[in-house]
C-alpha positions in Angstrom: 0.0 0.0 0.0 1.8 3.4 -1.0 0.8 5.9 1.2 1.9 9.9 0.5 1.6 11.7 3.6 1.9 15.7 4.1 4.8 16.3 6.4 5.0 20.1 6.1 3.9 20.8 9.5 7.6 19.5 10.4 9.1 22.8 9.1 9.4 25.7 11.1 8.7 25.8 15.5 6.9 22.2 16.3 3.2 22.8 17.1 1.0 19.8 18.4 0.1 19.4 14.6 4.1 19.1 14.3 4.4 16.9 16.8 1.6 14.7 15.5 3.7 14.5 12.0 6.4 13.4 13.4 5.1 11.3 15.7 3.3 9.5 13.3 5.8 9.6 10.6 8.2 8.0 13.0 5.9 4.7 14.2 5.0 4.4 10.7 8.2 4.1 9.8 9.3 1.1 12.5 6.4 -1.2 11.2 7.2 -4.2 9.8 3.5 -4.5 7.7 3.0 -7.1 5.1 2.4 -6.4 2.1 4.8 -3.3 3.7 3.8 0.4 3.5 5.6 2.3 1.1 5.3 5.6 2.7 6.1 9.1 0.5 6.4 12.6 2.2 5.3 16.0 0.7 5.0 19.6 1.9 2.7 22.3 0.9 5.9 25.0 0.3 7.6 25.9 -2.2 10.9 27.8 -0.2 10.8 25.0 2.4 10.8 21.7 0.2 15.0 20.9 0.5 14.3 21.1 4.2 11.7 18.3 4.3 13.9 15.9 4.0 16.3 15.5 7.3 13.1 15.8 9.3 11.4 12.8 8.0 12.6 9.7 9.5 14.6 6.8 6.9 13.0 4.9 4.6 10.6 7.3 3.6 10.9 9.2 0.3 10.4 13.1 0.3 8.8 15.0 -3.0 11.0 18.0 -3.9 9.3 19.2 -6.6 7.1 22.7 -5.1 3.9 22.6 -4.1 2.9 26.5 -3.6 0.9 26.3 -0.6 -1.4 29.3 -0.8 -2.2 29.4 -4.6 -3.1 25.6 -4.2 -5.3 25.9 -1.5 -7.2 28.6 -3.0 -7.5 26.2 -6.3 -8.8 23.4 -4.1 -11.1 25.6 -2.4 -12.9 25.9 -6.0 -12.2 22.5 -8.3 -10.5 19.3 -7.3 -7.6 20.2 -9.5 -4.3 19.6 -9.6 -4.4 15.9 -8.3 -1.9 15.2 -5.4 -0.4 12.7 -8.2 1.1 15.9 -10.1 4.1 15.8 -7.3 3.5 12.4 -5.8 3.4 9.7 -8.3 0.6 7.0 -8.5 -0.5 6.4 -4.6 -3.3 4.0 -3.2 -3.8 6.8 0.0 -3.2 10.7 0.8 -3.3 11.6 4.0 -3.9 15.1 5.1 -2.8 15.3 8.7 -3.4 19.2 9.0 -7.2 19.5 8.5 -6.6 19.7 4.3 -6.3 16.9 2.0 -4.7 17.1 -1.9 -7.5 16.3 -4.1 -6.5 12.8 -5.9 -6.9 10.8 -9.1 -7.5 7.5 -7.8 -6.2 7.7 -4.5 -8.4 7.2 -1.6 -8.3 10.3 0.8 -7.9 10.4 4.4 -7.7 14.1 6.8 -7.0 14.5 10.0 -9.3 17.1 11.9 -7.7 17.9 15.0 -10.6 20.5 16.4 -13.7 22.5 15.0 -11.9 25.8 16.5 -12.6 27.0 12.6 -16.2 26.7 13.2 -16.8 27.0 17.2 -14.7 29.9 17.4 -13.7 31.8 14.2 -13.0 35.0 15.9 -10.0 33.1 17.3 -8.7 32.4 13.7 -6.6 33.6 10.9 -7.3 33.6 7.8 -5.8 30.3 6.3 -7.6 28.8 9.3 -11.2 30.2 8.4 -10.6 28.2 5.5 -10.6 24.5 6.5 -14.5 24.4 6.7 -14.7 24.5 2.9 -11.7 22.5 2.0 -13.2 19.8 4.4 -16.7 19.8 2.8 -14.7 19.8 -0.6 -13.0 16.8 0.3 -16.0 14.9 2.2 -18.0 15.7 -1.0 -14.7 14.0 -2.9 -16.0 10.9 -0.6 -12.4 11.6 2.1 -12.3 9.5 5.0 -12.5 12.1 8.1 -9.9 11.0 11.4 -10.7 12.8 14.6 -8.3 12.6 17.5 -10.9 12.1 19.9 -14.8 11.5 20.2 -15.7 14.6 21.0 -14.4 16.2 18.0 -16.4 13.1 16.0 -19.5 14.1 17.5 -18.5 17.5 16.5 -17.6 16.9 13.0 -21.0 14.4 12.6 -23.1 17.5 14.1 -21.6 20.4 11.9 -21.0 18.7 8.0 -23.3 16.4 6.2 -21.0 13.1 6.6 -21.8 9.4 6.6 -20.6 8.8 10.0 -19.2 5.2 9.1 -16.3 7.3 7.4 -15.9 9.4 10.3 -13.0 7.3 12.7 -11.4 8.1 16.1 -7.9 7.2 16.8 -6.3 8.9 19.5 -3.4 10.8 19.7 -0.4 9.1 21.4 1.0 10.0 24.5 5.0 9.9 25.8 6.0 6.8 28.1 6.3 8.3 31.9 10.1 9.4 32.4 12.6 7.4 34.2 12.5 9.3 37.6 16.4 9.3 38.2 16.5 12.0 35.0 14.3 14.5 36.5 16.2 15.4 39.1 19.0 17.2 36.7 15.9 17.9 34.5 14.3 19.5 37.3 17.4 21.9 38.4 18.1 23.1 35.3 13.6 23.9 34.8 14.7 25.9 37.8 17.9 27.6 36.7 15.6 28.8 33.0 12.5 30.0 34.7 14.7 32.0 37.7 12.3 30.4 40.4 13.0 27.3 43.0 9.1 27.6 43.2 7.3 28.1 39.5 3.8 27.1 37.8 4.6 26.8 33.5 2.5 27.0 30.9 3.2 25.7 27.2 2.1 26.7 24.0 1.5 29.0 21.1 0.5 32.2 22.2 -2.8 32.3 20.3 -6.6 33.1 22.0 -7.6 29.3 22.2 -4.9 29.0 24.7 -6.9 31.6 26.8 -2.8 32.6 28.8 -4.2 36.3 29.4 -6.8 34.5 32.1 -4.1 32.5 33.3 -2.0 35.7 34.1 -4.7 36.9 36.2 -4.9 33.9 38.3 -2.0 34.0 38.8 -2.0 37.8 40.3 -4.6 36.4 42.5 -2.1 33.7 43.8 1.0 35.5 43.9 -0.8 38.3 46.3 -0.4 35.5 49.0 2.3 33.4 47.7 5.3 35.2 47.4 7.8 33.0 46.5 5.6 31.2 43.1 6.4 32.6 39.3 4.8 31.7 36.4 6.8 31.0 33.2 5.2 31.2 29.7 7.1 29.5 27.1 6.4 28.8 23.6 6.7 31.0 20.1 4.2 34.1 19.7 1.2 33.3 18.0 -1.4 36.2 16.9 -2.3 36.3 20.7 0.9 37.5 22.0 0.0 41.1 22.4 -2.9 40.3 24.5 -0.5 38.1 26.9 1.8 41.2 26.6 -0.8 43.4 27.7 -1.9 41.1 30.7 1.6 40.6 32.2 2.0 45.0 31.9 -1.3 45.0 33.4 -0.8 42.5 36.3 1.1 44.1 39.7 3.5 40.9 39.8 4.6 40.8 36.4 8.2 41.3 38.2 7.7 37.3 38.7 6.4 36.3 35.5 8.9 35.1 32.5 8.6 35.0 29.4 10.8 32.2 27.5 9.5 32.2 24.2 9.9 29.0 21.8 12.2 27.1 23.7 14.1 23.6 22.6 12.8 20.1 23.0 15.5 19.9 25.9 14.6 22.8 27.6 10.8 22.2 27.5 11.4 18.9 29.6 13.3 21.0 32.2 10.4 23.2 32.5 7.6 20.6 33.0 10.8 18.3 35.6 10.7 21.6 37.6 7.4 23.1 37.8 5.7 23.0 40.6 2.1 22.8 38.5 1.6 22.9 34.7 -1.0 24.6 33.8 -3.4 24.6 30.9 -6.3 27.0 30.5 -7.5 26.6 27.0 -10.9 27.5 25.8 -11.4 24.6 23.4 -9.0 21.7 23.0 -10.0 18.8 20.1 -7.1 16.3 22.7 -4.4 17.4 24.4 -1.1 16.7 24.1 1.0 18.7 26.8 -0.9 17.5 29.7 -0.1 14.4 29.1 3.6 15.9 28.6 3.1 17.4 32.2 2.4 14.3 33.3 5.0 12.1 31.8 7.4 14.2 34.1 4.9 13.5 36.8 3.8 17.4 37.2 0.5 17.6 38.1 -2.2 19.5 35.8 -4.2 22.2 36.4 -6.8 22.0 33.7 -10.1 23.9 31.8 -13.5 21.3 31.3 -13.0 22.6 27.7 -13.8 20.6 24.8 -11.8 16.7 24.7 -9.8 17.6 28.4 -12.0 15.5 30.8 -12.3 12.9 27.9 -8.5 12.5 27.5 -7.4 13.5 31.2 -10.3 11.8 33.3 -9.5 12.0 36.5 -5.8 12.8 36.6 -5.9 16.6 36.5 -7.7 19.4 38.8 -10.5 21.1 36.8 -11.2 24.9 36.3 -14.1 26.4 34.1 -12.5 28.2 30.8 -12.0 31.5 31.1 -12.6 32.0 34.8 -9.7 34.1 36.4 -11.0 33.0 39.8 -11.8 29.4 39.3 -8.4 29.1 37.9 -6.7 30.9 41.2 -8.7 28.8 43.5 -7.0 25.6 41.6 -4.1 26.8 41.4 -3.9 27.2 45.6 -5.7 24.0 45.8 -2.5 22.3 43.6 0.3 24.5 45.5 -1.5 23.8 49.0 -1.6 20.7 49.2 0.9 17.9 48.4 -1.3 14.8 48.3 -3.5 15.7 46.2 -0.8 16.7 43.2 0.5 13.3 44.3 -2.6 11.8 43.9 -3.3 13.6 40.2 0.3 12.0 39.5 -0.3 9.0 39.8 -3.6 9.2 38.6 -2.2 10.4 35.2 0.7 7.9 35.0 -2.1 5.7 34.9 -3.8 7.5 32.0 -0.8 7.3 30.5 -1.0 3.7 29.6 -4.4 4.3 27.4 -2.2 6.3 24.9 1.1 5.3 22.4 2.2 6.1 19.1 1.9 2.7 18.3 -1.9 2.1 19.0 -2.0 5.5 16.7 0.0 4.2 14.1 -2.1 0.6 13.9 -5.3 2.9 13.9 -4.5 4.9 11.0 -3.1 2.1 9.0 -6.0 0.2 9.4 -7.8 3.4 8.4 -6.0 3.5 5.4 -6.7 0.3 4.5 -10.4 0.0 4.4 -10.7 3.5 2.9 -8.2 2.3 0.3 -10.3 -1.0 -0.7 -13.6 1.2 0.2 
């Protein structure tokens, strides 16, 4: 079964779309299938194509010819021309793992919606991202397969577009194995040395709206008003909501004990979660998840909003605020930094959750995904 696979979200600072990618990308390429997956990687760029290829893993081949992003997408917005085949070759699947899908010749088509923040929330959304509404009915009307990372965005997608839901399929996101706990004691010191704190509560991410950090800021006023030793450090690149984070922190009267970090390496985001002494996670909407469960690989406990697939991917192994509540969010936050047992209790809670989540069980998913829309 050839497969062609858009890996463009690998280019540029990793996003959870990224990470998906790669992730996926990676246990893809360890299976040992028979007949075995011949697996091909494109990207929707045309100044970013020679630097596809040292971030896809061996084995698979990488399309160099340019695919113009914008101009295409506008195109497929209007008529199912050019065909992915154009750059790919003759494929039995495409895979859209970013919300848009290549029109095909004969290939069958598979997308990956991650959320419906395009639809639930569009004032939170640029402009390429106002699009995916109308590239998805495009392709569901092409008869593409639709993967959702959790139910609630499958309920989601079955409420807002006119889809057979037998072609709508769930398949979870994977999750990292718990880390040894002899590493995060160095991992933890050197979280400490970056955020300038013994005594810190982090937060990941774009800096977009969805991730609602401008709410977390004031909770954390609240908190630092009584505990005066706690920072907060932000860390991750600037999105189209990093003036309103700006404007927050200038705003709130502790914003001597608030750091900024920016995108920050692989490395230096596992120091951050080792040392923290909550991570926290405010979003208004989420379609899964994925730092968390980060968080809680490196046995942090979670602070978290009841916003869209959280309590369906985090259970019981985080401490729950309402989205967009400044005080709900403070009175979690001193619930978590008050009292020991019950951040040891949401640790172990979400080792345990852990176990329901692996690149693996993603990978089998999708292939078998691929295989019945392929003979479908």
């Amino acid at each position: 079964m050839r497969v062609a696979l858009d890996a463009t979200s690998l280019l540029g600072p990793r996003t959870g779309v990224g990470t998906f990618t790669a992730e996926l990308l990676a246990a893809l390429a360890a299976r040992h299938d028979e007949p075995p997956l011949e697996l091909t990687a494109f990207g929707l760029t045309w100044r970013g194509r020679e630097d596809l290829r040292p971030l896809v893993p061996a084995g698979i081949d990488v399309v160099r010819r340019p695919m113009a992003a914008r101009p295409l997408r506008e195109l497929w917005q209007r008529i199912d021309l050019p065909p992915v085949e154009w750059w790919t070759g003759p494929v039995d699947v495409v895979h859209g793992p970013n919300f848009v899908v290549p029109p095909a010749r004969r290939a069958a088509e598979v997308v990956t919606v991650h959320d419906l923040t395009c639809v639930r929330f569009p004032e939170m959304c640029t402009r390429d991202v106002l699009a995916y509404p109308g590239l998805l009915r495009r392709a569901m009307a092409r008869g593409a397969w639709i993967h959702t990372v959790s139910t609630s965005v499958a309920d989601e997608v079955a409420a807002t577009f006119a889809i057979d839901p037998a072609r709508v399929r769930t398949v979870p996101n994977g999750a990292p194995a718990p880390l040894d706990p002899d590493r995060l004691g160095p991992m933890a010191a050197r979280g400490r040395h970056l955020a300038g704190s013994t005594d810190y509560v982090v937060a990941l991410g774009t800096l977009e709206p969805r991730k609602d950090l401008p709410t977390l800021v004031r909770a954390f006023d609240v908190v630092a008003a009584e505990q005066p030793d706690i920072g907060l450090v932000i860390a991750g690149p600037d999105g189209w909501g990093a003036d309103a984070v700006a404007t927050a922190i200038a705003a709130a009267r502790h914003r001597n004990r608030i750091r900024r970090l920016g995108w920050v390496t692989d490395a230096d985001r596992d120091a951050l979660l080792a040392g923290a002494r909550v991570f926290a996670y405010p979003s208004l909407y989420e379609g899964f998840g994925l730092p968390p469960l980060e968080a809680l690989a490196h046995r942090t406990p979670v602070l978290a909003t009841r916003a869209g697939a959280l309590p369906e991917v985090l259970v019981d192994a985080a401490e729950w605020a309402q989205p967009g509540d400044p005080d709900d969010l403070a009175a979690g936050l001193f619930r978590l930094l008050d009292d020991d047992d019950r951040c040891r209790a949401l640790v172990h809670a979400g080792l345990a959750r852990l176990d329901a989540f692996s690149w693996e069980r993603t990978a089998d998913g999708l292939v078998t995904l691929y295989r019945d829309a392929w003979h479908g």
